[in-house]
N, C-alpha and C positions, 0 to 999 in steps of 0.2 A: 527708445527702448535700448536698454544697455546688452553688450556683448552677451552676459553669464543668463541675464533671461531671452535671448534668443534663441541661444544653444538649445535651454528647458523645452523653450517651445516646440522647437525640431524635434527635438527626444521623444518628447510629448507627443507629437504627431506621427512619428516613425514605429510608435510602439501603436497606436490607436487604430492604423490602416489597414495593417494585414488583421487586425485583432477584428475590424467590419469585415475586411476578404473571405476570412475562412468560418464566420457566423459567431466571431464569437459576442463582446456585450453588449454591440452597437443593435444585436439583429434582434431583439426585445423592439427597439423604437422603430426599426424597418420596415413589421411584421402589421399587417391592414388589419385593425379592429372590428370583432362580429357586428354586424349592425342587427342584425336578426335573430332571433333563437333558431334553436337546430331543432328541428321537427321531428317529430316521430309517430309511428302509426296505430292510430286511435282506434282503426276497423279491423275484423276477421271473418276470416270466411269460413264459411260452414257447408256443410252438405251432409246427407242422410243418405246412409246406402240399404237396398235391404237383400235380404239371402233365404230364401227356401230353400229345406232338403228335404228328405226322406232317410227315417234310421228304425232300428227296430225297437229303441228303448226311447220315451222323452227325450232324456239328455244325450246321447248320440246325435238325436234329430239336431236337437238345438245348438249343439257344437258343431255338426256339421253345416247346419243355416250358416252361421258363425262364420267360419270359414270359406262361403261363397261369398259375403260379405264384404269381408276383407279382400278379398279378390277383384271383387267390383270397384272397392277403393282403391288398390293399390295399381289399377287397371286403370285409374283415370288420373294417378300421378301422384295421390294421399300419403302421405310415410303412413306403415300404419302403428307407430307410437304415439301419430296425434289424434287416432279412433281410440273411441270406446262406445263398448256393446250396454245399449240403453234399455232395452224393450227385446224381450225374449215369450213365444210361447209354439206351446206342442198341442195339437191336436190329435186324435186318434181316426184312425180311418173302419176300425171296426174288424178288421181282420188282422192286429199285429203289427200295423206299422202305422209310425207318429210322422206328421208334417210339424216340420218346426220352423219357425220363422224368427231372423234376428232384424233388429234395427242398430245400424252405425253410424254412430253422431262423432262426423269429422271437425275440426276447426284448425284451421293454418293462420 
């Protein structure tokens, strides 16, 4: 090996070292190949809350069921932007006031 390509080769090496120290083009070949896919999750969970109330008109009732509901869910840890209100009904009691009943169908 002559003088002028030993030099090269220093140079060559003196620029390539710090260029692996500080991550630069070496740290593509460094870096440990995925051997596995990355997972992700295939299940959700669900749960059903339900809410009775007492209101004077149907929909009082059932808004209010509603909101016992949510209560129940947000009671056992449910954000309640991932409820929705499924099954709704009022019954009458015969003297003016309605039982209403909600079903909330959670999923996380």
């Amino acid at each position: 090996m002559n003088r002028s390509s030993a030099l090269r080769l220093r140079a060559a090496a003196a620029l390539a070292v710090p260029a692996l120290l500080l991550g630069g083009a070496g740290t593509a070949l460094a870096a440990p190949a995925r051997t596995t896919p990355a997972r992700t999750a295939a299940w959700t969970e669900t749960a059903v809350f339900v809410g009775t109330a007492h209101g004077h008109t149907p929909n009082s009732a059932i808004v209010a069921a509603g909101e016992v509901a949510y209560t129940k869910a947000v009671s056992a840890f449910w954000l309640r932007s991932r409820c929705t209100i499924g099954l709704t009904n009022a019954t009458s009691d015969g003297i003016g006031w309605y039982l209403g009943e909600a079903r909330l169908y959670c999923r996380r």
